[in-house]
Backbone bond lengths (Angstrom), bond angles and torsions (degrees), N, CA, C in turn:
res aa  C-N    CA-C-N  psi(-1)  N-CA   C-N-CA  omega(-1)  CA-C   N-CA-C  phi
1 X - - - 1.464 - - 1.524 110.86 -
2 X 1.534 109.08 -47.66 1.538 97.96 169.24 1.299 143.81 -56.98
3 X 2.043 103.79 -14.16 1.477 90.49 -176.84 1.440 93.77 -101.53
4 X 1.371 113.40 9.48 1.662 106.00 168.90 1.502 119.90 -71.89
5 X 1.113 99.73 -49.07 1.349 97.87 173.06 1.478 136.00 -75.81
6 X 1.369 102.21 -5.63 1.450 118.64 179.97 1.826 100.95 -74.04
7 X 1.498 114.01 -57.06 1.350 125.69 -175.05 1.182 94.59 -64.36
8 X 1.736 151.62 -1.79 1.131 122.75 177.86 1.696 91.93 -102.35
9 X 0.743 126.99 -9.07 1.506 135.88 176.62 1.817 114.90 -65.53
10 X 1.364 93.89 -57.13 1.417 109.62 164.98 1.667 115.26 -58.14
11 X 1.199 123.56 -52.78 1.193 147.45 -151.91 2.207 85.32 -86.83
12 X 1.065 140.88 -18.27 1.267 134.20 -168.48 1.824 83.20 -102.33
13 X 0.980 145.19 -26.54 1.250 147.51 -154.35 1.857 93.85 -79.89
14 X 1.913 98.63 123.44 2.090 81.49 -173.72 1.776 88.19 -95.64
15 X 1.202 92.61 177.61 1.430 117.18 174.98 1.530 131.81 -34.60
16 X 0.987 111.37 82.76 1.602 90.79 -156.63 1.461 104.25 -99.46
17 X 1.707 112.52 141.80 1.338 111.88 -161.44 1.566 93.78 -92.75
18 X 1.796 89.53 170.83 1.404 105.22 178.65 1.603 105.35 -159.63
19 X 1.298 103.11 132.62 1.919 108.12 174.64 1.853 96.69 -40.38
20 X 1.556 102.91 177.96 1.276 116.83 -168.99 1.576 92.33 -92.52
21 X 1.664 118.67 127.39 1.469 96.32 166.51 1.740 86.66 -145.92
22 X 1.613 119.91 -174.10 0.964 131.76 169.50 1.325 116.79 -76.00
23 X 1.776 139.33 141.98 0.771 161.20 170.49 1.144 139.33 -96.15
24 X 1.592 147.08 168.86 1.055 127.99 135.24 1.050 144.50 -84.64
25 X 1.442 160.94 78.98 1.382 159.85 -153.20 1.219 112.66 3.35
26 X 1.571 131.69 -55.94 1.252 141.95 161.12 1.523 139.04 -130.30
27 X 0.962 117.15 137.65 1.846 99.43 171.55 1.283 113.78 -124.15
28 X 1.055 118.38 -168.87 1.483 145.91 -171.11 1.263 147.04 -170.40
29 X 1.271 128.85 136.60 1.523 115.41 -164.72 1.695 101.98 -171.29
30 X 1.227 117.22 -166.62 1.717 143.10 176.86 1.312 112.05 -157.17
31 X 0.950 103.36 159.68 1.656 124.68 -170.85 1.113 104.00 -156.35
32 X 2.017 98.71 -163.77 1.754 115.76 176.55 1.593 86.94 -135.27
33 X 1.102 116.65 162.00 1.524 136.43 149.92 1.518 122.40 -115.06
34 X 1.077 123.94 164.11 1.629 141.33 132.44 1.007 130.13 -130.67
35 X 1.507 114.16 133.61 1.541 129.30 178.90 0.990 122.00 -134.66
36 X 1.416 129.72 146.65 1.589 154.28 170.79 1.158 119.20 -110.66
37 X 1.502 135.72 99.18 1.351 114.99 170.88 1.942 99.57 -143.76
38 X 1.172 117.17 165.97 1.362 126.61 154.92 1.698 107.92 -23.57
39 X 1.663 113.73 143.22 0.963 115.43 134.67 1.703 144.13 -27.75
40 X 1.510 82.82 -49.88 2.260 107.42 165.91 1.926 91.73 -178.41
41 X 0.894 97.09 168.75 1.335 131.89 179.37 1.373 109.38 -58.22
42 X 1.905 105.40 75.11 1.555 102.47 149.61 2.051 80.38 135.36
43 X 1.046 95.54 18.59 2.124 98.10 -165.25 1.771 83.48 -105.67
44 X 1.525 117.87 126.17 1.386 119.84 146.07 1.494 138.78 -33.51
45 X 1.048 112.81 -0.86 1.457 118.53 -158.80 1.336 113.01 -151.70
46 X 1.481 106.44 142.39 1.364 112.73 -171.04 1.324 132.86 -110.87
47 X 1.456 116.84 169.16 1.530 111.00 157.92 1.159 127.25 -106.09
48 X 1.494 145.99 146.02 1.325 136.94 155.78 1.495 132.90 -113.26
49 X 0.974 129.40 121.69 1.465 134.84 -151.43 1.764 102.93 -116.07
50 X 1.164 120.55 132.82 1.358 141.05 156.46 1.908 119.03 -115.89
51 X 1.168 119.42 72.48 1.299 127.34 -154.39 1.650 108.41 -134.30
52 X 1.286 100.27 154.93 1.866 112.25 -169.05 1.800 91.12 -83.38
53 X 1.441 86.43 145.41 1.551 102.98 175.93 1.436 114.78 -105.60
54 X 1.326 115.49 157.09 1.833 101.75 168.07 1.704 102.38 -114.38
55 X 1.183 129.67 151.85 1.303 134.99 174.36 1.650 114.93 -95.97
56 X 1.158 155.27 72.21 1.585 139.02 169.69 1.200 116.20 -112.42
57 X 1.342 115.69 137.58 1.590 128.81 173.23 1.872 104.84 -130.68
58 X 0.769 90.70 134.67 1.628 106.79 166.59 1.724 94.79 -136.21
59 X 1.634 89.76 151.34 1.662 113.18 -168.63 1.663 106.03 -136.51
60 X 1.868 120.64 46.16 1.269 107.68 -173.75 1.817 112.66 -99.99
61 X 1.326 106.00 -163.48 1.606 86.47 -171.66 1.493 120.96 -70.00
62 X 1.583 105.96 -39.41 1.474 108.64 169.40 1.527 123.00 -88.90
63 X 1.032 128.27 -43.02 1.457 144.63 -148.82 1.630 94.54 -113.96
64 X 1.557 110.80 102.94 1.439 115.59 161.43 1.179 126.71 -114.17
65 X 1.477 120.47 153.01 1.606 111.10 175.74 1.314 94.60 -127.42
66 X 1.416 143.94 123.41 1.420 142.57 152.89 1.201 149.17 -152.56
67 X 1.604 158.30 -133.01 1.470 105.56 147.80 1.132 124.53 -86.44
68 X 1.692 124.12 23.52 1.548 121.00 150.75 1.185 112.91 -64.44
69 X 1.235 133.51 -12.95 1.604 124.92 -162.98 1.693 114.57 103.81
70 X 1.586 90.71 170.52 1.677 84.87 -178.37 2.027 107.72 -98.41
71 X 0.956 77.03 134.60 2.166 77.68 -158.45 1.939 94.68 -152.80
72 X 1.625 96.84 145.16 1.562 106.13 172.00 1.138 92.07 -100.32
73 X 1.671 120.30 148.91 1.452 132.64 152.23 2.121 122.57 -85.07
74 X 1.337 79.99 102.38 1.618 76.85 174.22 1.308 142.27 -79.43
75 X 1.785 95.50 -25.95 1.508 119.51 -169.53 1.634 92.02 -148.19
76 X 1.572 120.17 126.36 1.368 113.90 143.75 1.586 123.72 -159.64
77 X 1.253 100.89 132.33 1.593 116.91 -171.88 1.592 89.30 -97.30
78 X 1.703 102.67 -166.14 0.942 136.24 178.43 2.015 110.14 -64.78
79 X 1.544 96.84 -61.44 1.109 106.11 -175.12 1.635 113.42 -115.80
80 X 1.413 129.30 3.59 1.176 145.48 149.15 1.659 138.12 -78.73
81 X 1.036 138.98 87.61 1.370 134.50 -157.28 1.858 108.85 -114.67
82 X 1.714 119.42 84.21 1.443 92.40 172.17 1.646 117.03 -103.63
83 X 0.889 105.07 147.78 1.765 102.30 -169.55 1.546 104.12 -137.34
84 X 1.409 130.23 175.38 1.171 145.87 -164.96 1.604 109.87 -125.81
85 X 1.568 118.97 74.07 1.355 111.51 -166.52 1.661 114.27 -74.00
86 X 1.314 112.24 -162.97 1.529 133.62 151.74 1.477 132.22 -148.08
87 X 1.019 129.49 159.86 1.519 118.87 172.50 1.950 102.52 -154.11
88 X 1.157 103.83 167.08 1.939 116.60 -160.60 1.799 81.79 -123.13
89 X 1.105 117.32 170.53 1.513 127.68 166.94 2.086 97.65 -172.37
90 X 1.444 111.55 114.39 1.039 132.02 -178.27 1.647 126.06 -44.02
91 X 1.143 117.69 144.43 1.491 109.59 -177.28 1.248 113.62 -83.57
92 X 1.571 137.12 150.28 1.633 148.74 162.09 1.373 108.63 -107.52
93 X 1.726 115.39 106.74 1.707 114.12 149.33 1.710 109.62 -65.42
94 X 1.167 92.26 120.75 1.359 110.89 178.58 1.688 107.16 -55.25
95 X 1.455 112.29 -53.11 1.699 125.77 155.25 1.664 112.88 -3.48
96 X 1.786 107.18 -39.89 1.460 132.57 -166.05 1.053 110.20 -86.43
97 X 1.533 112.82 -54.96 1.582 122.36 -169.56 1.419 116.84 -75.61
98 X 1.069 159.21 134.59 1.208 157.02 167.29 1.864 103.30 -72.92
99 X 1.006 131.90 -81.39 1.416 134.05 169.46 1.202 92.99 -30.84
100 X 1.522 162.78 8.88 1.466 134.81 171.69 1.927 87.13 -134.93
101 X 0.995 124.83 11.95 1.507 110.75 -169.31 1.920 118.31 -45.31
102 X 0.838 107.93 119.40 1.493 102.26 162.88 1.957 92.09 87.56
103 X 0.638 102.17 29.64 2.004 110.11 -175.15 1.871 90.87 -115.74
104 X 1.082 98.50 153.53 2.067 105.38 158.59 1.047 114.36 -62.81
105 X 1.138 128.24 150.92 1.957 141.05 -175.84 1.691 91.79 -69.41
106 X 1.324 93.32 143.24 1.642 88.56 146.97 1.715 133.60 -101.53
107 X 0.988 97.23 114.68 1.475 99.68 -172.22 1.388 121.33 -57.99
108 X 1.631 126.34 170.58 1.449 118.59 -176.90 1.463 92.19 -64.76
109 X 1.594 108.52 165.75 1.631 125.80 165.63 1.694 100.82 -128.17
110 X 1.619 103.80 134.82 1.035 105.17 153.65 1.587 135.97 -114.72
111 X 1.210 141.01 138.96 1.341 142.14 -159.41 1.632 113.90 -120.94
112 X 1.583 93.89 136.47 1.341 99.44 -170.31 1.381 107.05 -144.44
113 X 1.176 129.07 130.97 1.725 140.46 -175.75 1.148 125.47 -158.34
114 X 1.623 117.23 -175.63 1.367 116.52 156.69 1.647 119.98 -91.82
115 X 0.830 130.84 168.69 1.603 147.28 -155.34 1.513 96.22 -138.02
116 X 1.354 139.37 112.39 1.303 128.85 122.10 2.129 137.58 -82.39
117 X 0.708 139.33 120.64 1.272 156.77 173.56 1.131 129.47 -97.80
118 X 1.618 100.41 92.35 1.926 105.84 173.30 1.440 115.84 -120.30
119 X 2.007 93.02 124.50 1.256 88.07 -179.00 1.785 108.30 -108.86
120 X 1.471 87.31 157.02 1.581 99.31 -167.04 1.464 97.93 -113.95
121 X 1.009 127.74 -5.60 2.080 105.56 160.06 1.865 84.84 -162.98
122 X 1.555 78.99 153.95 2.017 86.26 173.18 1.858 77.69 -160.40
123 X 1.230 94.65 160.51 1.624 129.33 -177.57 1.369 103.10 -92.28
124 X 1.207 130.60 141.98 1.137 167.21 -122.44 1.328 93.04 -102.79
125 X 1.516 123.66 -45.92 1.224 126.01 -171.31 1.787 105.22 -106.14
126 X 1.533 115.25 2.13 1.684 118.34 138.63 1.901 74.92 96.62
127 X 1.533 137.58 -1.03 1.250 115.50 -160.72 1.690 84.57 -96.53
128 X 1.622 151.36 5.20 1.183 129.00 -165.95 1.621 78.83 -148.17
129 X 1.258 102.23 150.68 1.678 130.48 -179.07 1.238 119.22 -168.91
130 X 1.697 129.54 165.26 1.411 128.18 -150.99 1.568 83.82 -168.00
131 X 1.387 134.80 96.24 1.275 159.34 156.66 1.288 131.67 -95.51
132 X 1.699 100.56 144.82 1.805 96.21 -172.55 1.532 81.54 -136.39
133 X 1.854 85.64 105.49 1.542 97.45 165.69 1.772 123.08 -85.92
134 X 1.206 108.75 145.87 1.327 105.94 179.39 1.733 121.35 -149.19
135 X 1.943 80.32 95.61 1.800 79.84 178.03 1.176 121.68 -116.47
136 X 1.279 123.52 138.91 1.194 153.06 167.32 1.695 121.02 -70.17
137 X 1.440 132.47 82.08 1.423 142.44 164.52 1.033 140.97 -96.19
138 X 1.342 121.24 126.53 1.801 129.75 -170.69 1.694 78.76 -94.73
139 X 1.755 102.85 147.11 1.289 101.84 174.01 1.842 90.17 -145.99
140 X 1.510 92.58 145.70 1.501 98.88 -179.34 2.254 102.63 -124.59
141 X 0.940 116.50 167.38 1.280 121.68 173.05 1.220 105.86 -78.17
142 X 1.876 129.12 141.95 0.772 162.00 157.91 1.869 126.32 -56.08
143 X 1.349 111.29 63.07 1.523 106.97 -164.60 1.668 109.27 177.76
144 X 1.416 108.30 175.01 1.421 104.63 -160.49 1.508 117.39 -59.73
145 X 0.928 129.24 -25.94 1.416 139.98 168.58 1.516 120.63 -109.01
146 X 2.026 124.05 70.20 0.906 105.76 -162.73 1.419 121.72 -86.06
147 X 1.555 120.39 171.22 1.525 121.01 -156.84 1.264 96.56 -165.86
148 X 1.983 87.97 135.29 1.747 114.36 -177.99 1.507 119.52 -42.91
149 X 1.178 132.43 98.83 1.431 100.75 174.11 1.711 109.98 -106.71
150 X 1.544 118.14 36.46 1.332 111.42 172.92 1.308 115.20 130.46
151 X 1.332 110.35 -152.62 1.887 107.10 158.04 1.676 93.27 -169.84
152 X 1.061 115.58 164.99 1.455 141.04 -139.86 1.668 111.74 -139.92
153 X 1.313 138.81 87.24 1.517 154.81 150.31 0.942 102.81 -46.82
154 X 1.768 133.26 145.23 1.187 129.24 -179.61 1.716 100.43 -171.14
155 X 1.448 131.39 66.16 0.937 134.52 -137.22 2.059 75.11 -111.88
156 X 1.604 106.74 133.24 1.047 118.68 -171.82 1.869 101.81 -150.22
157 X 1.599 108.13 144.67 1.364 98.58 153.48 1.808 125.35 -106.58
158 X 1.129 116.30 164.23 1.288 116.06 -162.93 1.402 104.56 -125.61
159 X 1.475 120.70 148.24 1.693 116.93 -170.61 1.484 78.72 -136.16
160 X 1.450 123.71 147.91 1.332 134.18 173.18 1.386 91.08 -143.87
161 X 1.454 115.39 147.68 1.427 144.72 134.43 1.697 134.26 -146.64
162 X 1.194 108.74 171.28 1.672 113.49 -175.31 1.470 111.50 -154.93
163 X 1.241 110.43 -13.72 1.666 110.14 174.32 1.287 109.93 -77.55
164 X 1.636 128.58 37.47 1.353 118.16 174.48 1.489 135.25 -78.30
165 X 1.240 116.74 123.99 1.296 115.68 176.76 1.224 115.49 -38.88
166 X 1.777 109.77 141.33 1.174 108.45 -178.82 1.734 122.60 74.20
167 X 1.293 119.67 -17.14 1.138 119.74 -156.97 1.806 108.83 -126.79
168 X 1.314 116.65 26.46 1.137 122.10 -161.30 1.954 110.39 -45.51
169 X 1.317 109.81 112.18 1.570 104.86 164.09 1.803 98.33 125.29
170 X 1.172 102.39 -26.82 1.767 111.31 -170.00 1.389 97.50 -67.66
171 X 1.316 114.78 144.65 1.632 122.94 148.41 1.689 113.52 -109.36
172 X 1.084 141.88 150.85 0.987 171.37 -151.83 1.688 118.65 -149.05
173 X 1.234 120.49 123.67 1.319 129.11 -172.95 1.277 110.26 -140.39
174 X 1.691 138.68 157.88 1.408 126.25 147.43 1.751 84.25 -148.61
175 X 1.592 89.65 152.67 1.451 103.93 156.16 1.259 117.85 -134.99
176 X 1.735 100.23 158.37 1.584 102.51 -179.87 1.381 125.81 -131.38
177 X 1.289 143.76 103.33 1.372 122.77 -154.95 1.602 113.83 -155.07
178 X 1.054 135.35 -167.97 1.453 145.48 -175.70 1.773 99.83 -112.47
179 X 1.400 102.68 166.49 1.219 92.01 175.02 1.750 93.22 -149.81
180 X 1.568 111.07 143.09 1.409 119.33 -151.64 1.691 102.73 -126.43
181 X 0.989 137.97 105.49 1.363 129.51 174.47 1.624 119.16 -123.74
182 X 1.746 132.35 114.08 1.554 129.59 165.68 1.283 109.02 -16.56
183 X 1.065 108.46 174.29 1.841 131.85 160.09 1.454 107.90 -50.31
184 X 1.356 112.16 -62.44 1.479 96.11 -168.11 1.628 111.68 -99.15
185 X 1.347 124.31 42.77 1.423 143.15 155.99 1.336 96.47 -92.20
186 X 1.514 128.50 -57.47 1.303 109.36 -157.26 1.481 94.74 -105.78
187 X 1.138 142.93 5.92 1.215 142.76 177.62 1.877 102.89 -66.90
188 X 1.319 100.11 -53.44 1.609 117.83 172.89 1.307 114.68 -30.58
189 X 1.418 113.25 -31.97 1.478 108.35 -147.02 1.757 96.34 -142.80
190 X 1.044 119.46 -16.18 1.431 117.29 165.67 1.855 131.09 -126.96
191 X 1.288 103.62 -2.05 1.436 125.21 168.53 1.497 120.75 -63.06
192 X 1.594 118.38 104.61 1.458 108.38 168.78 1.601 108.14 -90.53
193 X 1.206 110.02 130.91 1.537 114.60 170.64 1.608 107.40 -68.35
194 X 1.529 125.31 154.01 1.541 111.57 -173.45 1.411 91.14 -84.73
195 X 1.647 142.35 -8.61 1.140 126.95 152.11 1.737 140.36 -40.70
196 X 1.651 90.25 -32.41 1.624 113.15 172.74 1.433 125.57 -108.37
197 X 1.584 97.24 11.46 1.754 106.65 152.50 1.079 133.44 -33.19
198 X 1.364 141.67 143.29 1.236 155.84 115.18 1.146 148.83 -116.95
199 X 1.374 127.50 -175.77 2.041 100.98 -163.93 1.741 94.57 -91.92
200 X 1.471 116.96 -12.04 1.401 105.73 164.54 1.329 115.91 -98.19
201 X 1.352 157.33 18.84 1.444 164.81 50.47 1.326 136.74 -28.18
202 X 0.927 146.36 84.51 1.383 163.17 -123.87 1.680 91.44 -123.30
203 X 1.309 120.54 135.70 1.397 124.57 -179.51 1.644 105.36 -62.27
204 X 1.217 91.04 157.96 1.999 107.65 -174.20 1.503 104.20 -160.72
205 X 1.441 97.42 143.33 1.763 112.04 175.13 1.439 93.75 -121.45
206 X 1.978 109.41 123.92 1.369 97.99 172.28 1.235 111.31 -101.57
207 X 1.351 128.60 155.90 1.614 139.76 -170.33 1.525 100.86 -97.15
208 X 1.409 125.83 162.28 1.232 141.98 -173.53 1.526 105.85 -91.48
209 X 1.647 123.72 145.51 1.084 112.20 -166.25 1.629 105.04 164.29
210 X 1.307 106.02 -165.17 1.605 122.26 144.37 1.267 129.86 -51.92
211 X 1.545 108.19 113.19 1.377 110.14 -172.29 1.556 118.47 -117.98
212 X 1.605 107.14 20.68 1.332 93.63 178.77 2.149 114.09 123.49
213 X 0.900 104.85 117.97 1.662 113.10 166.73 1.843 126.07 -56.47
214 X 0.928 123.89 123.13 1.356 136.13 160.11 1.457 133.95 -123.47
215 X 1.300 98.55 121.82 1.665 107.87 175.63 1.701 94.21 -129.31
216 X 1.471 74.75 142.10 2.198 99.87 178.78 1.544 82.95 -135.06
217 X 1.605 87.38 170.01 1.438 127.60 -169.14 1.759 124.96 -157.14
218 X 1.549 111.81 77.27 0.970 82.65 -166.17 2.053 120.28 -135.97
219 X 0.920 132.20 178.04 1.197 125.38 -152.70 1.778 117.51 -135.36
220 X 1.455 119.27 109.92 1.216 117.07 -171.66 1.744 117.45 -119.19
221 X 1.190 121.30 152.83 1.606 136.09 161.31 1.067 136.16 -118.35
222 X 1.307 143.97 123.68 1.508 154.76 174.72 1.701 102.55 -65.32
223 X 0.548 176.35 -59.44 1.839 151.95 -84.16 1.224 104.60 -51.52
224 X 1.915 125.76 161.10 1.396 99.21 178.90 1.293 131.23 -86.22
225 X 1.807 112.77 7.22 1.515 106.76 170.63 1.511 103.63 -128.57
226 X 1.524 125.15 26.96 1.298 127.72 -174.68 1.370 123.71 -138.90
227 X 1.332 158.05 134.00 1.307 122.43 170.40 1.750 95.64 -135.59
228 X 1.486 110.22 155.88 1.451 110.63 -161.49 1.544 83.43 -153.69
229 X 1.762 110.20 137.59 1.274 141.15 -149.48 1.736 105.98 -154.22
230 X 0.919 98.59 165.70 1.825 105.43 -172.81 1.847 99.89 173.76
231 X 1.550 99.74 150.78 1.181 110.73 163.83 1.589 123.23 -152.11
232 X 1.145 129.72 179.40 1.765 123.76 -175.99 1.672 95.91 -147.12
233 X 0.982 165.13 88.15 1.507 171.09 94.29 1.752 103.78 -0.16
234 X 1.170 101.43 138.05 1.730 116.05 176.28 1.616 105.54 -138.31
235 X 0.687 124.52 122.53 1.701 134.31 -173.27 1.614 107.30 -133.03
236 X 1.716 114.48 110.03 1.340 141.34 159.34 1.609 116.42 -69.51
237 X 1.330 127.68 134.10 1.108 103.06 -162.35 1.933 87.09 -144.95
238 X 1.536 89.78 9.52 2.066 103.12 169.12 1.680 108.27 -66.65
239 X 1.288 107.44 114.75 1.555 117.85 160.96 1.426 111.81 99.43
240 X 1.801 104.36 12.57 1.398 117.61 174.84 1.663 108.75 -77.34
241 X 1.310 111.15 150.89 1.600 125.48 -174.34 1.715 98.95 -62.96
242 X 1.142 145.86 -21.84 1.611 147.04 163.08 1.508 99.17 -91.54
243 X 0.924 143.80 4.33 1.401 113.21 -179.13 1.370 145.97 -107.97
244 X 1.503 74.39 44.30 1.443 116.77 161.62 1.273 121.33 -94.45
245 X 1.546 101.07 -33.14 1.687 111.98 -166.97 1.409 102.82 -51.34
246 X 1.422 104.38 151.89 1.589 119.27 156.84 1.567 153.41 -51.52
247 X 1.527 86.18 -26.90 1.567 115.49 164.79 1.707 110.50 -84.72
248 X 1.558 111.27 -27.05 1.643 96.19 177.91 1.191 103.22 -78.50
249 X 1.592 130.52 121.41 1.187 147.95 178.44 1.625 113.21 -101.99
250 X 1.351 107.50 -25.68 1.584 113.06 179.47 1.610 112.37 -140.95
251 X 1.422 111.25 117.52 1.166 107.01 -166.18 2.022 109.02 -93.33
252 X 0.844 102.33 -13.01 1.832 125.00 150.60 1.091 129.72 -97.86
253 X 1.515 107.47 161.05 1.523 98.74 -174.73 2.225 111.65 161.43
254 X 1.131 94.39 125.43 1.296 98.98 -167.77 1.768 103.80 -106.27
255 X 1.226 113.04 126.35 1.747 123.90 175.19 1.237 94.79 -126.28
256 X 1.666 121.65 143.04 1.376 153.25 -102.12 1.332 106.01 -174.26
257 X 1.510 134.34 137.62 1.558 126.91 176.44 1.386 101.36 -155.97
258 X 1.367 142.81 143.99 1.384 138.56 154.44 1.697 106.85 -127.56
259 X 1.608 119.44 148.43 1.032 105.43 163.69 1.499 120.98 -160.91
260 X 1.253 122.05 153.75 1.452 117.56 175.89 1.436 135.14 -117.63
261 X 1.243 134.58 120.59 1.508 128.30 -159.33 1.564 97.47 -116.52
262 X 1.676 116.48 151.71 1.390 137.90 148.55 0.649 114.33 -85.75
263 X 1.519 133.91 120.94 1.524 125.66 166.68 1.845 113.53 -97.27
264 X 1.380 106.55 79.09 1.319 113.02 149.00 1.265 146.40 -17.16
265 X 1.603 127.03 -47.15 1.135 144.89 171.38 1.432 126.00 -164.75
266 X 1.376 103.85 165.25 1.780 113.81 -161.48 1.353 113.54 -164.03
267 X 1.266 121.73 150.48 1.377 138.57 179.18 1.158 105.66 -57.91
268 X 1.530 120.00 143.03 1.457 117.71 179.29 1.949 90.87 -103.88
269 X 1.016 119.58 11.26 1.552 115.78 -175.38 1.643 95.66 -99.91
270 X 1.675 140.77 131.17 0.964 121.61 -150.64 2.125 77.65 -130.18
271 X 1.377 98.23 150.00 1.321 110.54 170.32 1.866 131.02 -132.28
272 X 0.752 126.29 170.95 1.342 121.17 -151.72 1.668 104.90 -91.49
273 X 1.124 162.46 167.60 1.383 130.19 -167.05 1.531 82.89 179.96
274 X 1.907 120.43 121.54 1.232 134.21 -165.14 1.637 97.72 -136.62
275 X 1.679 124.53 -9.65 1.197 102.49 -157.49 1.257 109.41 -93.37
């Protein structure tokens, strides 16, 4: 469970740009985090985490790990970007939740797709950009018997910078986007079976659709033996195709992350690094 939630920590972190400079092939490190977020998306109640982080980046031609995420590059131009992402999304004992009492846990999900990336202005010196990412994920549950639960649209734009005054070394990110999930994406997570009725939950079938607005905000640093990251996410979930359901208890809602890494070790092979 902990490194589930850790990779969703990582995985909430947007893109944060950076001029082109040389690298090291790989790094490595540990840290700590803290996080606050929902049970899931649209649940009154929270989690809070005080948990060890891991730090890795690799910078090779296909296969990257960084704070873009861990993703293959298949195709990339100037202003064309297709890549092969992933993303983790944390498990809920229902035992926990009150709105799910006596319902099945939801298990971790993991997500896997293609990624397209178009950017529509970048700076000269590659440190400022304005992107409309668009990925596309099939996501299945996380556990001994895993199972489809759908796939997940999430078409967002992204603003990066780092040339900030005053602020030498910081990156800066926000994203803004919709979020799109089938029938049985949101069925997973907002569907009462009339088996799991009650007269204060009333059975519901959720339909595929609109699932809700997201804007993040978030803020990163290099040092050369440290790196320290944070983010703030706000998720609207008014005029979503469930939000009606019975389980959405909060149709707002702000999730929270801070974190700090050692970087221990690194490639002495150094590479050129523009993204």
């Amino acid at each position: 469970m902990k490194t589930r939630i850790l990779s969703l920590f990582l995985a909430m972190l947007p893109a944060l740009a950076a001029a082109a400079e040389e690298k090291p092939l790989w790094e490595a490190g540990a840290g700590v985090s803290a996080l606050t977020f929902p049970a899931y998306r649209g649940s009154d109640e929270r989690s809070n985490f005080l948990l060890p982080v891991p730090y890795f980046a690799y910078h090779g031609k296909f296969f990257k790990a960084d704070r873009h995420g861990i993703r293959g590059a298949l195709f990339d131009s100037d202003r064309v970007d297709f890549t092969v992402s992933a993303s983790l999304s944390p498990p809920a004992k229902s035992e926990n939740v009150q709105a799910r009492a006596g319902m099945p846990n939801l298990d971790a999900t993991f997500e896997l797709g293609p990624q397209l990336d178009l950017t529509f202005w970048r700076s000269e010196n590659r440190a400022r950009y304005l992107k409309l990412l668009l990925p596309v994920r099939a996501a299945v549950t996380v556990d001994s018997q895993p199972k489809d639960v759908g796939w997940v649209f999430h078409p967002r734009f992204n603003f990066d910078v780092t040339d900030i005054p005053g602020l030498s070394g910081w990156n800066f990110g926000v994203l803004a986007g919709a979020v799109y999930g089938n029938r049985r994406q949101n069925a997973y997570y907002y569907t009462v079976a009339p088996e799991y009725a009650t007269p204060l939950r009333p059975a519901y079938e959720a339909s595929g659709g609109y699932g809700g607005a997201q804007f993040l905000a978030a803020v990163s640093k290099r040092y050369p033996k440290f790196w320290v990251g944070g983010f703030v996410r706000y998720d609207n979930l008014s005029g979503a195709v469930f939000d009606d359901s019975p389980l959405v208890r909060q149709k707002d809602y702000f999730a929270a992350g801070i974190a700090v890494s050692y970087i221990f070790g690194e490639s002495s092979t150094r590479v050129m690094v523009d993204d």
